[in-house]
C-alpha positions as a printed Julia matrix, in Angstrom:
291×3 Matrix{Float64}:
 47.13  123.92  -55.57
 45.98  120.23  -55.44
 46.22  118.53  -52.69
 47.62  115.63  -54.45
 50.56  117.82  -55.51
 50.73  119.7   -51.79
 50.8   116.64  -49.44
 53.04  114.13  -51.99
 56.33  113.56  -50.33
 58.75  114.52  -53.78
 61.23  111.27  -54.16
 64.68  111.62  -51.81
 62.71  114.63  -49.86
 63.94  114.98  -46.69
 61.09  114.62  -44.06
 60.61  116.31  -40.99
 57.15  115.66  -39.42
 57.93  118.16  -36.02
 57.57  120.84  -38.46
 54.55  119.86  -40.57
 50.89  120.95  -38.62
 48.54  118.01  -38.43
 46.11  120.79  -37.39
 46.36  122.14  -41.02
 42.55  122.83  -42.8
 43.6   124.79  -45.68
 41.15  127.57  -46.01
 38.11  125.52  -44.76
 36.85  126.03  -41.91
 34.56  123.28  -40.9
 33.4   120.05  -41.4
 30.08  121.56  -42.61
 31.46  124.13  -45.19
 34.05  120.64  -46.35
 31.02  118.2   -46.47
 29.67  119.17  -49.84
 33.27  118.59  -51.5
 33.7   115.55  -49.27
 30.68  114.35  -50.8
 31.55  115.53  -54.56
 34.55  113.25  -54.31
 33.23  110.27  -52.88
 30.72  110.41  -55.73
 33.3   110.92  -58.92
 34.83  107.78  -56.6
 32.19  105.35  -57.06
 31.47  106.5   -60.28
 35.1   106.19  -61.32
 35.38  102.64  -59.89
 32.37  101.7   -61.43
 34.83  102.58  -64.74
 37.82  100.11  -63.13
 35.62   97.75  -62.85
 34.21   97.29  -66.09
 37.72   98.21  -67.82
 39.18   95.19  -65.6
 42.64   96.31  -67.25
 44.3    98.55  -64.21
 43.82   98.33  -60.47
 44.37  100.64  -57.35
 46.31   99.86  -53.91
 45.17  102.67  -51.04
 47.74  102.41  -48.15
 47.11  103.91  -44.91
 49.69  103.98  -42.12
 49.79  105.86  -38.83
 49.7   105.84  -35.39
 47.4   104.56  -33.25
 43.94  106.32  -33.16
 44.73  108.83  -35.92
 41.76  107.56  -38.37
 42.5   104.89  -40.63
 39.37  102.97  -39.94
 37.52  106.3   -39.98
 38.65  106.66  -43.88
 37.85  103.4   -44.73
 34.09  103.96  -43.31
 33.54  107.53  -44.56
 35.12  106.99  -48.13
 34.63  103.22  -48.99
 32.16  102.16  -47.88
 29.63  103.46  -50.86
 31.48  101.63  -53.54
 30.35   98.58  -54.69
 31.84   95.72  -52.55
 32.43   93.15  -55.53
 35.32   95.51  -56.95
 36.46   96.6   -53.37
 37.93   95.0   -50.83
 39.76   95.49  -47.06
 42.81   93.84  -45.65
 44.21   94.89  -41.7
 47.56   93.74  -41.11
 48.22   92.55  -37.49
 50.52   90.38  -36.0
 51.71   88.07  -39.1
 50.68   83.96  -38.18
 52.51   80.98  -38.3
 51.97   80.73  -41.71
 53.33   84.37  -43.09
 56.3    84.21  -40.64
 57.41   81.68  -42.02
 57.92   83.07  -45.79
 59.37   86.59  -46.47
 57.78   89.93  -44.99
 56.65   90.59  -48.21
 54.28   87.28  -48.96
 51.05   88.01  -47.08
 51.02   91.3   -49.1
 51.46   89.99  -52.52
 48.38   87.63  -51.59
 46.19   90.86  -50.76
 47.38   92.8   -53.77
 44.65   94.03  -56.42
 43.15   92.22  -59.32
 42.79   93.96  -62.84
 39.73   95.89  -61.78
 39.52   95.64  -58.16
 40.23   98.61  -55.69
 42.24   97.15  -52.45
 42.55   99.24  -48.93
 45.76   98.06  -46.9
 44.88   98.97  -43.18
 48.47   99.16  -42.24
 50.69   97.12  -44.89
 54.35   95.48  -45.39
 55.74   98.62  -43.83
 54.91   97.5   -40.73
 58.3    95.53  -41.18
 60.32   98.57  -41.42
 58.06  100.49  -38.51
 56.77   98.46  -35.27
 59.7    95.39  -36.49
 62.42   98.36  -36.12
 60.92  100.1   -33.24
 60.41   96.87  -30.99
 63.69   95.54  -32.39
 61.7    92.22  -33.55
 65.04   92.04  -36.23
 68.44   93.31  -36.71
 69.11   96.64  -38.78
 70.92   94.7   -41.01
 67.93   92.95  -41.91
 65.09   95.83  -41.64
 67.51   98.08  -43.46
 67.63   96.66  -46.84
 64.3    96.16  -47.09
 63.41   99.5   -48.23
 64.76   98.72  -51.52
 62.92   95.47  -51.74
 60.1    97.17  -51.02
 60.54   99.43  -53.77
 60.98   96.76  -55.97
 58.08   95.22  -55.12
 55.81   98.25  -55.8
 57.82   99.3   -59.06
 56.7    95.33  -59.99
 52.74   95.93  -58.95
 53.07   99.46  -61.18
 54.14   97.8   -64.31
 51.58   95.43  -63.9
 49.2    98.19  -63.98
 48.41   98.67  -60.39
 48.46  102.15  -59.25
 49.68  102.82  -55.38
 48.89  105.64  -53.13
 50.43  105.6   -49.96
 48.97  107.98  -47.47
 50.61  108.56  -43.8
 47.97  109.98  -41.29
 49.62  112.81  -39.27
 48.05  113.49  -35.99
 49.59  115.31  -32.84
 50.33  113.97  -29.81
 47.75  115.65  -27.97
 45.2   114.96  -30.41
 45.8   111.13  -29.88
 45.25  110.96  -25.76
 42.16  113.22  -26.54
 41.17  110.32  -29.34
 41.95  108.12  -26.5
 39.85  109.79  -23.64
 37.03  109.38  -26.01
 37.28  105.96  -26.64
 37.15  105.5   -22.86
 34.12  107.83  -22.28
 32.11  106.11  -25.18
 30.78  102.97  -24.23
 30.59  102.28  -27.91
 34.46  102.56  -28.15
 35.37  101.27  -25.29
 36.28   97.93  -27.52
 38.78   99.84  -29.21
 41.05   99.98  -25.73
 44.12   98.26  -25.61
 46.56   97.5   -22.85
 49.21   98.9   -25.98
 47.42  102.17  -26.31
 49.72  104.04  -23.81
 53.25  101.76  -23.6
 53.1   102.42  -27.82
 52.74  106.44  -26.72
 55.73  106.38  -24.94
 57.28  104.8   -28.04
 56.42  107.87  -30.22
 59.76  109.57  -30.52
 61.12  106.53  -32.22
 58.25  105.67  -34.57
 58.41  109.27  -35.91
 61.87  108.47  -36.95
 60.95  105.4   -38.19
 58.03  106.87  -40.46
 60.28  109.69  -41.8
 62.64  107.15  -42.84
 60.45  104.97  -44.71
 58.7   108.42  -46.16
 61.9   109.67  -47.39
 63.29  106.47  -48.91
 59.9   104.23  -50.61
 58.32  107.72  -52.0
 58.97  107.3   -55.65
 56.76  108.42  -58.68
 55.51  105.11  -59.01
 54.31  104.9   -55.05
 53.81  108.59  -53.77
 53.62  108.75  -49.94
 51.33  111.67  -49.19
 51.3   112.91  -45.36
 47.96  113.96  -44.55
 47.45  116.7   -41.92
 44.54  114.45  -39.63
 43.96  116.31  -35.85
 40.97  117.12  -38.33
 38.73  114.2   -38.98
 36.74  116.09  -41.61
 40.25  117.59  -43.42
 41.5   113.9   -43.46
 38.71  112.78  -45.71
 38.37  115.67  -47.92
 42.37  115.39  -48.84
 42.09  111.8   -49.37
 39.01  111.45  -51.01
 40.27  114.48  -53.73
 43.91  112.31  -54.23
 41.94  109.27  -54.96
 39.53  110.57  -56.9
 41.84  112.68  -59.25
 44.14  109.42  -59.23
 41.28  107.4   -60.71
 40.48  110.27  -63.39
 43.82  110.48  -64.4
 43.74  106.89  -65.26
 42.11  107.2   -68.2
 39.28  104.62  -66.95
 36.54  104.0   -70.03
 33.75  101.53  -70.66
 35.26   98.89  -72.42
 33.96   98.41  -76.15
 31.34   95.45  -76.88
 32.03   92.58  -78.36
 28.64   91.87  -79.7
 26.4    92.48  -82.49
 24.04   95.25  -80.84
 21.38   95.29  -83.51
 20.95   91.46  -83.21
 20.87   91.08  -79.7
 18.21   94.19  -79.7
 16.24   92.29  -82.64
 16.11   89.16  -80.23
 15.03   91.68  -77.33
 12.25   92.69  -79.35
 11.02   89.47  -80.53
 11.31   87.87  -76.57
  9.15   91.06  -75.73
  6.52   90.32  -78.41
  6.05   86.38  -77.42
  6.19   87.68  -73.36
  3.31   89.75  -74.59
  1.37   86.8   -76.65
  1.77   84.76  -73.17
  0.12   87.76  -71.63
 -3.07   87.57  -73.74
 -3.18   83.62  -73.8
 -6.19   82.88  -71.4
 -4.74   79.26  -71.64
 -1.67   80.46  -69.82
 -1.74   80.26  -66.0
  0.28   83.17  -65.81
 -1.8    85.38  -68.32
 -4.04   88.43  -67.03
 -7.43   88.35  -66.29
């Protein structure tokens, strides 16, 4: 089975992440015996892209979500970062400014969304406003509430337009995160990764996992799959990811597009440029000929 069709949450499916293993590697067994698929995927992806690109007639929004230290950056690295940067792009959602508080929740992500041709990453997205803004209680449930539909509507709008959304939720244990975060405090190199909201967000977990499988079960539609990615394993992560995306883009139907000039004209104009660029070369009276 695909991986696309194992890890999609089905529309209205009732989610229960206790009971789904983010420990889960399939039948591999190592990073080294998933590294040679890894790597077979992130090449039909820049390939693929390459495809998007030129088309410039469908684009593709990659959501990642999760909790803190369960890889998003690492996908972004490992899978990204080989594709060609003028058709790719990253956007991290933080704390919104002045300026996107003051429209709807939904405004700084329409700004971010992809062009015809253009791959976009969402490091964390608009669902922040139905996770931390529910969890910390920044707004009332009457507000937060209703705007699972409006988010629906806004990625049923981006779909029609011909931008294809996957959604993926990273799905690490609690044990796996405080060992993420022992290493960030052992690693010098890390260490700038520590926040004072590291731990007081830990001892929010109970209530974000409720939050998650409520925005899983209701904004998973066939337009916007939410696929929950088992990711204790950093190596698994990637290779289920990079396989979705990949098969995504194939089944897009992605082609050169056709040309719009007359070939044998522009290659009779080739070959007469090449013949006077060859008459220069032989010109002693050119400073540029050969000696």
């Amino acid at each position: 089975m695909s991986y696309s069709k194992k890890f999609m949450v089905k529309p209205g499916e009732k989610i229960h992440l206790d009971k789904i293993d983010p420990a889960y590697t399939d039948q591999h067994e190592s990073h080294e015996k998933a590294l040679t698929k890894i790597q077979e995927h992130v090449g039909r992806m820049d390939k693929l892209q390459y495809l998007l690109y030129a088309d410039g007639d469908q684009s593709l929004l990659v959501v990642l979500q999760a909790l803190d230290a369960a890889g998003k950056d690492g996908v972004i690295r490992h899978l990204f970062s080989g594709m060609n940067p003028q058709g790719t792009s990253v956007f991290g959602f933080k704390q919104p400014s002045k300026e996107e508080a003051a429209h709807d929740f939904l405004w700084r992500a329409h700004q971010r969304t992809p062009s015809k041709g253009e791959i976009v990453i969402f490091n964390r997205s608009h669902y922040e406003d139905v996770l931390v803004v529910r969890v910390h209680k920044l707004a009332k449930k009457s507000i937060w509430s209703k705007r699972y539909d409006l988010i629906n509507d806004f990625e049923k709008m981006l779909s029609s337009n011909g931008t294809r959304i996957l959604k993926f939720f990273l799905h690490i244990s609690p044990e796996e995160q405080l060992e993420r975060f022992k290493q960030r405090l052992d690693d010098p190199a890390r260490n700038w990764k520590i926040t004072d909201a590291d731990y007081s967000e830990r001892e929010l977990w109970p209530k974000y996992i409720a939050a998650y499988e409520d925005a899983l079960e209701k904004t998973s539609t066939q337009h916007a799959p939410w696929y929950i990615i088992p990711a204790n394993h950093k190596w698994f992560r990637n290779l289920a990811i990079s396989e979705i995306i990949a098969d995504t883009l194939d089944e897009m139907g992605l082609k050169l597009p056709p040309t719009h000039v007359d070939m044998e004209a522009i290659r009779n104009k080739y070959h007469i440029a090449e013949q006077k660029q060859a008459g220069k070369g032989n010109d002693p009276l050119n400073k540029n000929s050969k000696s």
